[in-house]
Jmol script that loads the backbone (N, CA, C; Angstrom):
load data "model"
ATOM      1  N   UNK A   1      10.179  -2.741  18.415  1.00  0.00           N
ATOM      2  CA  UNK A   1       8.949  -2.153  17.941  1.00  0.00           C
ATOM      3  C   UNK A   1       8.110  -3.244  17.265  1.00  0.00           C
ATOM      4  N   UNK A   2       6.902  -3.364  17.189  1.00  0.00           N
ATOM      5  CA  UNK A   2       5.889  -4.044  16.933  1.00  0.00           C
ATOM      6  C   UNK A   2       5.721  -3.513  15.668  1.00  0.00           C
ATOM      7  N   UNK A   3       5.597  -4.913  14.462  1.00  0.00           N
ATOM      8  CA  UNK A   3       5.319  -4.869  13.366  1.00  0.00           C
ATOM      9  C   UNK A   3       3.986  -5.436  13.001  1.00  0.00           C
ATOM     10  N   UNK A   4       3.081  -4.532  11.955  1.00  0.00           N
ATOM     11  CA  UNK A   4       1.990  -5.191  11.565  1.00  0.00           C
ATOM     12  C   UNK A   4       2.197  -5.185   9.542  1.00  0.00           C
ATOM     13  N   UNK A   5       1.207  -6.018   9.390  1.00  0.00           N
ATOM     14  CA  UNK A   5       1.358  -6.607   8.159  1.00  0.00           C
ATOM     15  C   UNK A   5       0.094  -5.988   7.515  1.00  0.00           C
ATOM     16  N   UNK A   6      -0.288  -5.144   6.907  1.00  0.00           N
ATOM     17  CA  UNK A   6      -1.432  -4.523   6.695  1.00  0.00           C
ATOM     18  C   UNK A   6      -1.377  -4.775   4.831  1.00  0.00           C
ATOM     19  N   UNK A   7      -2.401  -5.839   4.493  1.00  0.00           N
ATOM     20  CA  UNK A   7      -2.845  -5.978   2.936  1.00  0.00           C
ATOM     21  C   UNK A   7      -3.810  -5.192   2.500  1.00  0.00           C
ATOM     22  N   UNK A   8      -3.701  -4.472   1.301  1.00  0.00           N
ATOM     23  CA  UNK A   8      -5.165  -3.922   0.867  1.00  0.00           C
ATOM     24  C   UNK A   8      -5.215  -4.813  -0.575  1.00  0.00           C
ATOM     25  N   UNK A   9      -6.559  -5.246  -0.899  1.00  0.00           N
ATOM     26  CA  UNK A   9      -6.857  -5.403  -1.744  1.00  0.00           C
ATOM     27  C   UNK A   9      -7.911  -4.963  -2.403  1.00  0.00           C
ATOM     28  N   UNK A  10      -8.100  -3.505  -2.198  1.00  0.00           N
ATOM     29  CA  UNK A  10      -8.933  -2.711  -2.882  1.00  0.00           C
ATOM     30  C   UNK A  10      -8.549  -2.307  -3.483  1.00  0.00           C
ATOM     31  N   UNK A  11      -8.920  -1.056  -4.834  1.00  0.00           N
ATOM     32  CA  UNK A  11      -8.598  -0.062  -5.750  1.00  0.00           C
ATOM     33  C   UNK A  11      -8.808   1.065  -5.081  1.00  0.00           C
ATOM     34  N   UNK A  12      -8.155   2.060  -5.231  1.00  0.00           N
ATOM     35  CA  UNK A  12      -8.061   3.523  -4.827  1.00  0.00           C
ATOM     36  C   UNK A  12      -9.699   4.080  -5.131  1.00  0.00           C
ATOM     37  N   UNK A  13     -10.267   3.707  -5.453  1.00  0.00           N
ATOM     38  CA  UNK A  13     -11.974   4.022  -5.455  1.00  0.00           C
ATOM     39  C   UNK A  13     -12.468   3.917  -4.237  1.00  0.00           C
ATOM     40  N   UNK A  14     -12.363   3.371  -3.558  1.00  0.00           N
ATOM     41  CA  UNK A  14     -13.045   2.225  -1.866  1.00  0.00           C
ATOM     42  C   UNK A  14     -12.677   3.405  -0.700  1.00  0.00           C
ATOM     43  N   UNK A  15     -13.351   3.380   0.320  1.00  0.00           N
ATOM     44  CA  UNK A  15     -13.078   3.746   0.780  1.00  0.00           C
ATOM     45  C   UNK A  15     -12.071   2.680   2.172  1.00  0.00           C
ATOM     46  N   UNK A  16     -12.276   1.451   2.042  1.00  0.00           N
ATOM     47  CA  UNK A  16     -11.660   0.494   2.190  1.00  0.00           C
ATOM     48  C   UNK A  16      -9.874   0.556   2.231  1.00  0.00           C
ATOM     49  N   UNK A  17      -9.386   0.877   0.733  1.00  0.00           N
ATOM     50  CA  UNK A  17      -8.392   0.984   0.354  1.00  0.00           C
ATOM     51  C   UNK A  17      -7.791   2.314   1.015  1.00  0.00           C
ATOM     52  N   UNK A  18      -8.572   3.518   1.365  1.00  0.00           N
ATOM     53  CA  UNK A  18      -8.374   4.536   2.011  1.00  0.00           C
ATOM     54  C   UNK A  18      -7.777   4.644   3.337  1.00  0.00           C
ATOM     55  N   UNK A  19      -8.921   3.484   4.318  1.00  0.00           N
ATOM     56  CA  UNK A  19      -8.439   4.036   5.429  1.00  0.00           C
ATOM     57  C   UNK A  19      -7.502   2.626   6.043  1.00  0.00           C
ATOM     58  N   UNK A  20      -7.559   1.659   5.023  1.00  0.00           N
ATOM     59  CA  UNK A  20      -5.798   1.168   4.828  1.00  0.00           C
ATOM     60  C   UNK A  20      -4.309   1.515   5.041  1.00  0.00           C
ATOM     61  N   UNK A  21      -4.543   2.602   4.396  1.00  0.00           N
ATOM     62  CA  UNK A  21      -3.563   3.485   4.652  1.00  0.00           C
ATOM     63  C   UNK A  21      -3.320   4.959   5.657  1.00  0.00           C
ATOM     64  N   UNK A  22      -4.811   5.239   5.599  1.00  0.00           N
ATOM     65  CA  UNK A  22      -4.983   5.792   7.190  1.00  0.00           C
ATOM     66  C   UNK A  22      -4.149   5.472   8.413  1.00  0.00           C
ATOM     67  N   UNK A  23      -4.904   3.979   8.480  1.00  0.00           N
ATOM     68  CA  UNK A  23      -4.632   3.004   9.643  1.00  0.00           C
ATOM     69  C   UNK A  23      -2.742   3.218   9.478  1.00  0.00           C
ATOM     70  N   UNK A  24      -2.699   2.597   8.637  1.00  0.00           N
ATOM     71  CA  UNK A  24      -1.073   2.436   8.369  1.00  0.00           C
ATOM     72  C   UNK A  24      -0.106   4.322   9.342  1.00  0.00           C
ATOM     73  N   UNK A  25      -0.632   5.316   8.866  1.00  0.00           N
ATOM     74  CA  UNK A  25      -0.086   6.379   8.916  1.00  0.00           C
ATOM     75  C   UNK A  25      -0.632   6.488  10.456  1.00  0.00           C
ATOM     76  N   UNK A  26      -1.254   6.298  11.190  1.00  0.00           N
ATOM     77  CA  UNK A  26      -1.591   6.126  12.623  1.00  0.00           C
ATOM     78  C   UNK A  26      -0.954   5.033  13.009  1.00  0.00           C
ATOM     79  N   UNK A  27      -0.805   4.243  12.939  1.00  0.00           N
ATOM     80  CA  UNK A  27       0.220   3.500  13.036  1.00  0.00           C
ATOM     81  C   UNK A  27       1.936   3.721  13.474  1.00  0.00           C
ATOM     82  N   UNK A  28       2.275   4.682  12.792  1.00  0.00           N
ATOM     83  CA  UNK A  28       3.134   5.046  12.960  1.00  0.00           C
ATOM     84  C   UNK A  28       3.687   6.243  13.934  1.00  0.00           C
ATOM     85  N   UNK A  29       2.251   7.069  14.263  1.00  0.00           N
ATOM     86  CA  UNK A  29       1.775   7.819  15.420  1.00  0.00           C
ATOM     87  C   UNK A  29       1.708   6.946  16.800  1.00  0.00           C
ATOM     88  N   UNK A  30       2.028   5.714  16.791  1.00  0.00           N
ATOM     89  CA  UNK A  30       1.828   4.987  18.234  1.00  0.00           C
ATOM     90  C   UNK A  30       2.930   3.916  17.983  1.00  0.00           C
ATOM     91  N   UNK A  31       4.150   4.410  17.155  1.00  0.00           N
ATOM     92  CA  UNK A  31       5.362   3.790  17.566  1.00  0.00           C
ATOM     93  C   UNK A  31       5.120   2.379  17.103  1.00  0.00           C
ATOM     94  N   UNK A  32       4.337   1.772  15.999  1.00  0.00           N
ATOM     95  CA  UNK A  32       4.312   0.635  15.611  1.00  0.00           C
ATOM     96  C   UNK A  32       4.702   0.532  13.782  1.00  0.00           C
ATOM     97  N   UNK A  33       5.377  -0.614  13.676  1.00  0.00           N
ATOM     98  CA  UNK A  33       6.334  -0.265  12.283  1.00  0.00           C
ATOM     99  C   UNK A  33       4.976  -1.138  11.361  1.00  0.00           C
ATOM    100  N   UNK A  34       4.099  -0.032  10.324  1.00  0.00           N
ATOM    101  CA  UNK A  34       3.203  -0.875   9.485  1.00  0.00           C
ATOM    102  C   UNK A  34       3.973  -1.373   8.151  1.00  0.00           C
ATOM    103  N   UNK A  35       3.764  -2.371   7.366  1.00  0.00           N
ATOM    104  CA  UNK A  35       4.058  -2.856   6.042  1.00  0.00           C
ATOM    105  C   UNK A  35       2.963  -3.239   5.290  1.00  0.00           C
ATOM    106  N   UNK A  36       3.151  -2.293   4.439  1.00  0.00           N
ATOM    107  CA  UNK A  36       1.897  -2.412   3.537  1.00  0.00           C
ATOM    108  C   UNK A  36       2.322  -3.397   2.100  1.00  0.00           C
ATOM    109  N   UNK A  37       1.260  -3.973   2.379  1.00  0.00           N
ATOM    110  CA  UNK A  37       1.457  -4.937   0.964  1.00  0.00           C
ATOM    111  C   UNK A  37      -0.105  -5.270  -0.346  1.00  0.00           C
ATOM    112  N   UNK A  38       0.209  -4.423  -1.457  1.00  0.00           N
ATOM    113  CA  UNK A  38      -0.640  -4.250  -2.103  1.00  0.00           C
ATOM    114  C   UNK A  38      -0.788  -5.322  -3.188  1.00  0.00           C
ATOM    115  N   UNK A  39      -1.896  -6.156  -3.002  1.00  0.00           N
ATOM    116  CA  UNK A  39      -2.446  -6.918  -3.706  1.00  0.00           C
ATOM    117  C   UNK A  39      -3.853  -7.099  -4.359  1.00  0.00           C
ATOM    118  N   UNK A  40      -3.807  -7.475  -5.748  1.00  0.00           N
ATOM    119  CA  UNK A  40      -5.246  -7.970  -6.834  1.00  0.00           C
ATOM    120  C   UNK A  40      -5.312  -6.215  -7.198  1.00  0.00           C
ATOM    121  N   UNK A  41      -6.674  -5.543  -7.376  1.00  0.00           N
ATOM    122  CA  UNK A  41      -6.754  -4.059  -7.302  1.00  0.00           C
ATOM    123  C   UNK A  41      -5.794  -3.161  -6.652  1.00  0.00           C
ATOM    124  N   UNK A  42      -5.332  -3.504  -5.619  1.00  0.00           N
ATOM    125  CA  UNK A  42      -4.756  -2.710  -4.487  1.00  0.00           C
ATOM    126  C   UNK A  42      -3.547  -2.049  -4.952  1.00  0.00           C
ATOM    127  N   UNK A  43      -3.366  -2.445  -6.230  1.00  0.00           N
ATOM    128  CA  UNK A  43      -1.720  -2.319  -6.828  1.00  0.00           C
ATOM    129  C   UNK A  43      -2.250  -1.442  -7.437  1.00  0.00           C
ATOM    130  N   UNK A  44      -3.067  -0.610  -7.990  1.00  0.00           N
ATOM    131  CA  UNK A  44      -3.883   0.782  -8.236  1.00  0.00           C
ATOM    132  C   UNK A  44      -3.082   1.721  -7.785  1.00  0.00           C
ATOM    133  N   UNK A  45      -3.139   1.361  -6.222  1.00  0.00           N
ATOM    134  CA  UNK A  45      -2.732   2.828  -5.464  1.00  0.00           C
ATOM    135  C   UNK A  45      -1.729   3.113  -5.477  1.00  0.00           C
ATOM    136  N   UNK A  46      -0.924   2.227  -6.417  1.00  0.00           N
ATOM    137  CA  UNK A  46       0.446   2.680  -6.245  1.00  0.00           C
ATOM    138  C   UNK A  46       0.973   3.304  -8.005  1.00  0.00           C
ATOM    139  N   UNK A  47      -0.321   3.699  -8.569  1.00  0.00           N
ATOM    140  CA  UNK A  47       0.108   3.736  -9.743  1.00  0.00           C
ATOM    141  C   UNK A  47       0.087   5.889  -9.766  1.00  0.00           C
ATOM    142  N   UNK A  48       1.265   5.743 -10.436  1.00  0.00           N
ATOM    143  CA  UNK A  48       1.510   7.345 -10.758  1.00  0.00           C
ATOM    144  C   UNK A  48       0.154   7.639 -11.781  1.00  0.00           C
ATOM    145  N   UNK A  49       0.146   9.524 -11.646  1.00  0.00           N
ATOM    146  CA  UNK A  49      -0.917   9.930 -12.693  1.00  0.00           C
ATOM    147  C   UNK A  49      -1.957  10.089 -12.355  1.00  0.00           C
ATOM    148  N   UNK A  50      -2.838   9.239 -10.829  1.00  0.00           N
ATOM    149  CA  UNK A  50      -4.189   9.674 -10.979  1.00  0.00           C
ATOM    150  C   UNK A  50      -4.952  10.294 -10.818  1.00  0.00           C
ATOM    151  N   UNK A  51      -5.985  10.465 -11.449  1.00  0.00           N
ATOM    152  CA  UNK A  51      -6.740  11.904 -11.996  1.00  0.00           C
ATOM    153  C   UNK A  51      -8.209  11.635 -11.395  1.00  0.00           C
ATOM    154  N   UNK A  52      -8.314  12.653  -9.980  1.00  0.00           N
ATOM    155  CA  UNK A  52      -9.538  12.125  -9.430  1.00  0.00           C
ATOM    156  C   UNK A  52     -10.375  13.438  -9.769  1.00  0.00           C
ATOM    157  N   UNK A  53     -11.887  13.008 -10.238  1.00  0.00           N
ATOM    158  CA  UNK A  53     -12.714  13.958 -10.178  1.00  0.00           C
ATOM    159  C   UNK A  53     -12.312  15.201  -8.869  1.00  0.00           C
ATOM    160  N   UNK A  54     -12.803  17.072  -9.898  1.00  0.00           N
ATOM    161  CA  UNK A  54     -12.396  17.602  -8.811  1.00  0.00           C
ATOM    162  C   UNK A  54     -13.231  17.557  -7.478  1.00  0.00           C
ATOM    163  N   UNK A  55     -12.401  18.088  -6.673  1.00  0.00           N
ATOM    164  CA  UNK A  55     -13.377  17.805  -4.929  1.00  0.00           C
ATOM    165  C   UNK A  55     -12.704  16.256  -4.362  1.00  0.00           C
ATOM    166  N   UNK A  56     -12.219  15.827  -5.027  1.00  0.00           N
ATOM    167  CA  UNK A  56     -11.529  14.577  -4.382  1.00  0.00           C
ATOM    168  C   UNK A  56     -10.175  14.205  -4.506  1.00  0.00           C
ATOM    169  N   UNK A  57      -9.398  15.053  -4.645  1.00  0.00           N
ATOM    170  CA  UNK A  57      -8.254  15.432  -4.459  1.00  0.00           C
ATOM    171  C   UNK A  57      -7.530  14.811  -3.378  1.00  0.00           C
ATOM    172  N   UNK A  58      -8.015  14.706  -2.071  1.00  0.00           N
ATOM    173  CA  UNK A  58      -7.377  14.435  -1.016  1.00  0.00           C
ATOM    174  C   UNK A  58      -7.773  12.815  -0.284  1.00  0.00           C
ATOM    175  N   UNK A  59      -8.097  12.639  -1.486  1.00  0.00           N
ATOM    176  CA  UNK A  59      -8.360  10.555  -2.109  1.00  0.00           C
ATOM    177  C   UNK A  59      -7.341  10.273  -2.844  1.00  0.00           C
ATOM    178  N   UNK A  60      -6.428  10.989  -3.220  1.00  0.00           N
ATOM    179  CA  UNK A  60      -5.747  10.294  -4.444  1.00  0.00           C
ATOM    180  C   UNK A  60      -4.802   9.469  -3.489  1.00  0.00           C
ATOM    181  N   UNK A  61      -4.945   8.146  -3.395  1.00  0.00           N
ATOM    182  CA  UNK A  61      -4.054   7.118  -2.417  1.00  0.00           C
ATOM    183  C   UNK A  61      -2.421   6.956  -2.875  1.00  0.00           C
ATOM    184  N   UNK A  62      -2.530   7.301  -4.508  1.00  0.00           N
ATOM    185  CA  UNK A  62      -0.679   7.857  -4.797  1.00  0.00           C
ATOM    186  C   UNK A  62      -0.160   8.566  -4.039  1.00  0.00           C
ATOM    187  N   UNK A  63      -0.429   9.842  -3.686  1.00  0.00           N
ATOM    188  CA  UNK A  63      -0.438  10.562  -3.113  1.00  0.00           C
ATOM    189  C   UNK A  63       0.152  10.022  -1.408  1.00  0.00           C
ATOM    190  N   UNK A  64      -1.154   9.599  -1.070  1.00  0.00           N
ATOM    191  CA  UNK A  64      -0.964   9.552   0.500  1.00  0.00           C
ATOM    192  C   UNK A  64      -0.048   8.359   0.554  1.00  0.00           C
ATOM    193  N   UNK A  65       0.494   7.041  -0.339  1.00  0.00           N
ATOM    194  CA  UNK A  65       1.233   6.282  -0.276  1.00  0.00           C
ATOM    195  C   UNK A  65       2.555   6.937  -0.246  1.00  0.00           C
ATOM    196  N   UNK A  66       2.940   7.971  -1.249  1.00  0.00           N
ATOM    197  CA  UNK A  66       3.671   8.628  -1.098  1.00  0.00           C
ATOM    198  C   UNK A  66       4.138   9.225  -0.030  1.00  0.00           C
ATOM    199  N   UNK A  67       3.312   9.800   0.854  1.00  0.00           N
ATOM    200  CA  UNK A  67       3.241  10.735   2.200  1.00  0.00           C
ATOM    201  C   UNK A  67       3.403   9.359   2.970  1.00  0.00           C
ATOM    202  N   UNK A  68       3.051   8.088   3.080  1.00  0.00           N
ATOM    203  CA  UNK A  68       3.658   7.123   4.277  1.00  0.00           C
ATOM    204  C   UNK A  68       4.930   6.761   3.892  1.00  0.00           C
ATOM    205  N   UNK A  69       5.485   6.498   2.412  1.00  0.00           N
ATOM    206  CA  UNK A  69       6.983   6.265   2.460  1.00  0.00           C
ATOM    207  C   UNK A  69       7.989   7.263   3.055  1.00  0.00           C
ATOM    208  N   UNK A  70       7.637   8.613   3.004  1.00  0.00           N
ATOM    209  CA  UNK A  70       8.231   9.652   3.646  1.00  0.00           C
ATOM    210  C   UNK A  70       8.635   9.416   5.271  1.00  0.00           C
ATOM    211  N   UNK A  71       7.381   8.756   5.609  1.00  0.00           N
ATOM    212  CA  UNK A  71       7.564   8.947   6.821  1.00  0.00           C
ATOM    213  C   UNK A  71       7.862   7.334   7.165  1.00  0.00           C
ATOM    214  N   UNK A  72       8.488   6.761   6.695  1.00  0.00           N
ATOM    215  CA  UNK A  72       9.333   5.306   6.381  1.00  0.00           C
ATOM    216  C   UNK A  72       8.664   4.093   6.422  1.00  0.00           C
ATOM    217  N   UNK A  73       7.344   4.274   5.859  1.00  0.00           N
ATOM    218  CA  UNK A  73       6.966   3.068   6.186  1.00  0.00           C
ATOM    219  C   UNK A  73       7.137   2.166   4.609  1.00  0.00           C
ATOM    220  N   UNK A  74       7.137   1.380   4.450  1.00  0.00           N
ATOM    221  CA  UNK A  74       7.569  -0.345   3.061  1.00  0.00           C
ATOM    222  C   UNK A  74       5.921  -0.274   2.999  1.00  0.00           C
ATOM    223  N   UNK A  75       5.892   0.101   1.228  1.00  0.00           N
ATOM    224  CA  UNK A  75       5.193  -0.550   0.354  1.00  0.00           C
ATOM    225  C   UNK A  75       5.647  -0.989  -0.338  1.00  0.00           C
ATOM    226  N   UNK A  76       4.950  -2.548  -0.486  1.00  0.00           N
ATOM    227  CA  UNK A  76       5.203  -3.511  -1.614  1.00  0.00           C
ATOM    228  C   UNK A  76       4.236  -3.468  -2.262  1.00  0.00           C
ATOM    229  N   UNK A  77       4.200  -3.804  -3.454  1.00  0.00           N
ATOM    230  CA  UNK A  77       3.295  -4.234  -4.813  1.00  0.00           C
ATOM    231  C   UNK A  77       3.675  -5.917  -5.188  1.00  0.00           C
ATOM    232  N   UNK A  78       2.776  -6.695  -4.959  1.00  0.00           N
ATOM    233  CA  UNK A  78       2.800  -8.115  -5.369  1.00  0.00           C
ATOM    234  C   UNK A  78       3.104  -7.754  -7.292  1.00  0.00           C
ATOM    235  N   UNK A  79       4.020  -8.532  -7.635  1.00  0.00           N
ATOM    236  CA  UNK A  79       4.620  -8.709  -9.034  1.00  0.00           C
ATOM    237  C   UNK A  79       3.591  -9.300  -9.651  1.00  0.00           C
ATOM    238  N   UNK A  80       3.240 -10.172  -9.471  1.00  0.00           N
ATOM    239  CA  UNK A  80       2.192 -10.861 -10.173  1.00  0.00           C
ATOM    240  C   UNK A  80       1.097 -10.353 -10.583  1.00  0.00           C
ATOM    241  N   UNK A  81       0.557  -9.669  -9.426  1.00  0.00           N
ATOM    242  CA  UNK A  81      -0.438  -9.150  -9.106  1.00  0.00           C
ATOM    243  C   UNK A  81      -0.750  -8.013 -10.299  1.00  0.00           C
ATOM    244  N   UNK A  82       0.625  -6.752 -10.339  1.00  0.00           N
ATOM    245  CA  UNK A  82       0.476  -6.365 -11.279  1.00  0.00           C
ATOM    246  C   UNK A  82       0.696  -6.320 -12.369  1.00  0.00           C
ATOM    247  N   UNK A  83       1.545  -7.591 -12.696  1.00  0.00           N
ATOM    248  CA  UNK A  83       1.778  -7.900 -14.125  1.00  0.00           C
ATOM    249  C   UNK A  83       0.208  -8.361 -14.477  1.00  0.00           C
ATOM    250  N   UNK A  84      -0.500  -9.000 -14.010  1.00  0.00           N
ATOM    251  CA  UNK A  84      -1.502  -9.438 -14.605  1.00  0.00           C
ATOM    252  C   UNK A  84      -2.986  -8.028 -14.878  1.00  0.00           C
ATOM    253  N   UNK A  85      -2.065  -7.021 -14.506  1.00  0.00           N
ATOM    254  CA  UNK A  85      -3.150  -5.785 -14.644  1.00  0.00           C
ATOM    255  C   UNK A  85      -2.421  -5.092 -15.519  1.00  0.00           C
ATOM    256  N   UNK A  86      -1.096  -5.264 -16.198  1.00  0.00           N
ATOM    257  CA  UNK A  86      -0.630  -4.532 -16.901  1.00  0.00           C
ATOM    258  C   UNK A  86       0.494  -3.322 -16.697  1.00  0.00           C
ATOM    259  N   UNK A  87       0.429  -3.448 -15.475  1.00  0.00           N
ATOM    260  CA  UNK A  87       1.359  -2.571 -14.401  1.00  0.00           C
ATOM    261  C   UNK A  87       2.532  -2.957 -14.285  1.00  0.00           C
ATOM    262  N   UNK A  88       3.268  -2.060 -14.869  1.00  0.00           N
ATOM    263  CA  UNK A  88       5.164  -2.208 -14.793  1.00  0.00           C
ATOM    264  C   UNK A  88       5.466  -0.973 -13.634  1.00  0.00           C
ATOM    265  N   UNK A  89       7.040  -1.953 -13.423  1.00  0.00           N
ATOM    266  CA  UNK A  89       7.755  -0.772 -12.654  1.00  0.00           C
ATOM    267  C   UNK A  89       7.618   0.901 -12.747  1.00  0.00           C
ATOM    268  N   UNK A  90       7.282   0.804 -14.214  1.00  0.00           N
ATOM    269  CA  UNK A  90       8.164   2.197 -14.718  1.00  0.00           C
ATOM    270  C   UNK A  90       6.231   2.912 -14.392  1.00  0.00           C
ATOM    271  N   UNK A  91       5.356   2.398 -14.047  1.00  0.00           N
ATOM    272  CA  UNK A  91       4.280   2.743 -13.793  1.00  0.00           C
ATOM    273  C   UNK A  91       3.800   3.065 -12.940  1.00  0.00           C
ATOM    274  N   UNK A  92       4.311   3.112 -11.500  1.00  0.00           N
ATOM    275  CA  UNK A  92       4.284   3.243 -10.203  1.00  0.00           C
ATOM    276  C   UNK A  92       5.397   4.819  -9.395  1.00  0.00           C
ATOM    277  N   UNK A  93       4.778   4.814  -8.498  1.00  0.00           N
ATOM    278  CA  UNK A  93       5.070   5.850  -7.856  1.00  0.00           C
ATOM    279  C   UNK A  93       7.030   5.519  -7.232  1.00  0.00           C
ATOM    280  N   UNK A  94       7.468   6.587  -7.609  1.00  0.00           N
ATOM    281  CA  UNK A  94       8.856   6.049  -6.583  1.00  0.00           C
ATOM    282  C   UNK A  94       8.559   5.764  -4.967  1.00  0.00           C
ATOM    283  N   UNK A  95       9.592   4.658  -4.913  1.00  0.00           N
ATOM    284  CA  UNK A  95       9.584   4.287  -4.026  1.00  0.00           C
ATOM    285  C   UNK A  95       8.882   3.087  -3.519  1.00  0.00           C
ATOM    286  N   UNK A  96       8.184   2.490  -4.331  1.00  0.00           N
ATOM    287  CA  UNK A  96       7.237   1.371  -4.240  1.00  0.00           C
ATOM    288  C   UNK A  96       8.107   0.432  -4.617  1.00  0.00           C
ATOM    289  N   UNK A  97       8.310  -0.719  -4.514  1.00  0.00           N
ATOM    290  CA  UNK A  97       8.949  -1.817  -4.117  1.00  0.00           C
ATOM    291  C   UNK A  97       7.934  -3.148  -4.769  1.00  0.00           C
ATOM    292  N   UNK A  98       8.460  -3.838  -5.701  1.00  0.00           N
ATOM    293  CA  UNK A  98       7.328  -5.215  -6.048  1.00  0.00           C
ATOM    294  C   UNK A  98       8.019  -6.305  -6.027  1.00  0.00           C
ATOM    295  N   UNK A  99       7.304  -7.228  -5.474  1.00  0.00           N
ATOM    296  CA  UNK A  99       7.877  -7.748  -4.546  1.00  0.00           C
ATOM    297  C   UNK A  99       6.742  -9.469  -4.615  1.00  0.00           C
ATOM    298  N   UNK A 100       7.215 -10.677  -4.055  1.00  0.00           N
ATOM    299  CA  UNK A 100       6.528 -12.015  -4.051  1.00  0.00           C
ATOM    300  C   UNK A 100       5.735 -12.617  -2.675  1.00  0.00           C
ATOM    301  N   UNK A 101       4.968 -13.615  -3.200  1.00  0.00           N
ATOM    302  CA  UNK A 101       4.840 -13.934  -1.922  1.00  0.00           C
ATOM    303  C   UNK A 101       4.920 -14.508  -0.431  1.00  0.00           C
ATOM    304  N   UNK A 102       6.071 -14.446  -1.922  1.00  0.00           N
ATOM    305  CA  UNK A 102       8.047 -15.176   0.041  1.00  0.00           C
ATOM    306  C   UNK A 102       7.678 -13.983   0.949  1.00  0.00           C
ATOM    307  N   UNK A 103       7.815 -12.555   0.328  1.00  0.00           N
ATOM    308  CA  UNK A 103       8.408 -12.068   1.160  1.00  0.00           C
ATOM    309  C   UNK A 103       6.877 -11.253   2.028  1.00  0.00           C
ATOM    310  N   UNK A 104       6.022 -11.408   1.113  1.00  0.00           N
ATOM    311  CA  UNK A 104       4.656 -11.334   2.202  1.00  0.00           C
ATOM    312  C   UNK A 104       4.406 -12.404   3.297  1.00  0.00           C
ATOM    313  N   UNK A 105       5.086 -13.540   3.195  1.00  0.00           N
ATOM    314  CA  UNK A 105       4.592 -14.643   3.907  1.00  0.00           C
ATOM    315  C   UNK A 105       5.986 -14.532   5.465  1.00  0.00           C
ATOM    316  N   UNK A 106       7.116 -13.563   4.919  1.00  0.00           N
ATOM    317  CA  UNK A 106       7.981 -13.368   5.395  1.00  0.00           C
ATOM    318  C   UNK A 106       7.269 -12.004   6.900  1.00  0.00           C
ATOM    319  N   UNK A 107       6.596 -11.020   6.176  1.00  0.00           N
ATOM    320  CA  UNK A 107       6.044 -10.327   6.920  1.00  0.00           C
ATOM    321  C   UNK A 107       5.033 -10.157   7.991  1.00  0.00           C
ATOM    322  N   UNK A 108       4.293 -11.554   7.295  1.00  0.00           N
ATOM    323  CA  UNK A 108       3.661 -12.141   8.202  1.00  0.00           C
ATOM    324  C   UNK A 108       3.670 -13.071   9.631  1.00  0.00           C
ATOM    325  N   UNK A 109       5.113 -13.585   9.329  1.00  0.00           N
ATOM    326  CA  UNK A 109       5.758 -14.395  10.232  1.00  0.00           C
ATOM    327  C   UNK A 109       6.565 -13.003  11.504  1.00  0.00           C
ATOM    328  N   UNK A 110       6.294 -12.418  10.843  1.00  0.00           N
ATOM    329  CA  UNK A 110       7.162 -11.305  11.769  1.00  0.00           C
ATOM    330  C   UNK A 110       6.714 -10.433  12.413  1.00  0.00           C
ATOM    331  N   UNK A 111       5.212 -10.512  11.949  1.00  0.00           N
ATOM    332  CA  UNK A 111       4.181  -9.220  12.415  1.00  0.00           C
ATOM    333  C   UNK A 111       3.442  -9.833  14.013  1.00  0.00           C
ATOM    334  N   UNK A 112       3.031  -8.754  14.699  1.00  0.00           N
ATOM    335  CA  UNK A 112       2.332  -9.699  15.777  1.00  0.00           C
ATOM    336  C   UNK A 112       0.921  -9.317  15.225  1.00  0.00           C
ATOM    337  N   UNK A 113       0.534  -8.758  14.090  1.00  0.00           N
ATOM    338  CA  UNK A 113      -0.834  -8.771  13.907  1.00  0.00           C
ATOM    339  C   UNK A 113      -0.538  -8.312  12.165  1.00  0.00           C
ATOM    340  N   UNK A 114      -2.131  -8.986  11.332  1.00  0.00           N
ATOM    341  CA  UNK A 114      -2.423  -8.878  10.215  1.00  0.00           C
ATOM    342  C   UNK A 114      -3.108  -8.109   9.744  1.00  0.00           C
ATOM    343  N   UNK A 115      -3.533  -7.085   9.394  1.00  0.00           N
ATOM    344  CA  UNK A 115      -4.901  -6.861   8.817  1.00  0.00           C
ATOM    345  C   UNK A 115      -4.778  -6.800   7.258  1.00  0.00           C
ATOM    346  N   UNK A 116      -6.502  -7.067   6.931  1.00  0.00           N
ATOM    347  CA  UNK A 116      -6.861  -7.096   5.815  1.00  0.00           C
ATOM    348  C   UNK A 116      -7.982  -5.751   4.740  1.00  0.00           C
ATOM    349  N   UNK A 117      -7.472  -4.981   3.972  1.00  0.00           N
ATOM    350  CA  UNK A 117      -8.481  -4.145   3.723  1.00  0.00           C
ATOM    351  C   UNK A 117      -8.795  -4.578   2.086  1.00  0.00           C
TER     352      UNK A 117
END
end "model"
wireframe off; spacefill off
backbone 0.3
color backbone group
C-alpha cells in the first residue's frame, strides 16, 4: 500500500488545516496509508477541550483527528513544536503520538508523495 506523508501547519481555525485532514480520511477511502504530522500551529488540532463557536461544531479538528485514528491512521505532534506553545502530553487528545524530526524525515523517505497544508 502506498504511503503519503501529509504535514499541516495550520491551527484548527483554517480551513487549510481542515481539509488536511479531509484529504487524509479520503485517503484512506482509496486504499492509501496517510501519516499525518502536525507541526508550528498545527499541534492545535490535536489539543483536547475545544470550544468552537456554536454552528461550528463539525470544525472541531480534535474531533475529526480523533475519527482518523479510529480508522488507523498515525498522528504525530512534533515535540518541539509543542513544547514551544506550551503543549504537554497530558494536553492532547488520546492517541496522538509526539514525536521528532527523525521520524518525520523517516516518513518522508517512505512516502511516494508529500503534501503540505
Amino acid at each position: 500500500m502506498d504511503k503519503v506523508t501529509i504535514i499541516i501547519n495550520e491551527s484548527p481555525g483554517t480551513m487549510r488545516a481542515w481539509n488536511g485532514l479531509r484529504l487524509a480520511a479520503g485517503m484512506v477511502g482509496v486504499d492509501v496509508e496517510p501519516i499525518v504530522f502536525l507541526l508550528d500551529n498545527g499541534v492545535y488540532i490535536a489539543k483536547k477541550n475545544q470550544e468552537l463557536p456554536v454552528g461550528l461544531n463539525e470544525f472541531n479538528l480534535a474531533d475529526k483527528a480523533s475519527e482518523l485514528m479510529e480508522l488507523g491512521v498515525k498522528i504525530f505532534v512534533c515535540g518541539a513544536c509543542a513544547k514551544s506553545k506550551g503543549i504537554g502530553k497530558e494536553d492532547v487528545i488520546c492517541g496522538v503520538e509526539f514525536t521528532n524530526m527523525i521520524r518525520l524525515c523517516a516518513s518522508i523517505k517512505e512516502s511516494k508523495h508529500v503534501l503540505t497544508f
